[in-house]
N, C-alpha and C positions, 0 to 999 in steps of 0.2 A: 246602317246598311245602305249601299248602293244601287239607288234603281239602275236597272238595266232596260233602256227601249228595246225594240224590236228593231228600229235603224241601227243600232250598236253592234246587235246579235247580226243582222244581216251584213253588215262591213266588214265584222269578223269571219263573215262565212266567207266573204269573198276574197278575206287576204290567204284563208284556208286550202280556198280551190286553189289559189293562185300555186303558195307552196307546194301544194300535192301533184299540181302538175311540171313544175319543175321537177320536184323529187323522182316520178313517173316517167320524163326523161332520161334524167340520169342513171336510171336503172333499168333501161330498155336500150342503153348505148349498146354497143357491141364492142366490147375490151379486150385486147390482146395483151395477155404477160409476158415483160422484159425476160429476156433468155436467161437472166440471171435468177429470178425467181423461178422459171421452170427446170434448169437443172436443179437446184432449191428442193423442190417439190418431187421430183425423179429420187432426189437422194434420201428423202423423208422418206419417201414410200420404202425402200430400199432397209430401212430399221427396224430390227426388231424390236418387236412391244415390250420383250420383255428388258431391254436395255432402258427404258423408260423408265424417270421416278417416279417415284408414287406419290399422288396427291397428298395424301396424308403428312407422308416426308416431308415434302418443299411448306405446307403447312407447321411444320415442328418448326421447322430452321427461321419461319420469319413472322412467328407468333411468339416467339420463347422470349 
């Protein structure tokens, strides 16, 4: 088994915070969707559910 100091533990903490505040960024940008994706997303909405497969379905066809 590998000891682990507490300088190890605390290096990793600090590569931890680092990540987390990039990631923290990135997810606090303010994003606009290409016009392509939002007619995309107009037209999704626009479908009925029941035109939809079924889960189960698309499971038969690429489990068989």
């Amino acid at each position: 088994m590998t000891t682990v100091t507490l300088q190890q533990v605390y290096e990793d903490l600090q590569e931890i915070k680092v990540e987390i505040k990039k990631l923290t960024a990135i997810v606090e940008e303010d994003f606009e969707l290409a016009e392509g994706v939002k007619r995309e997303l107009v037209h999704a909405r626009k479908e009925k559910l029941s035109e939809y497969i079924d889960h189960k379905e698309v499971l038969k066809e690429f489990l068989v």
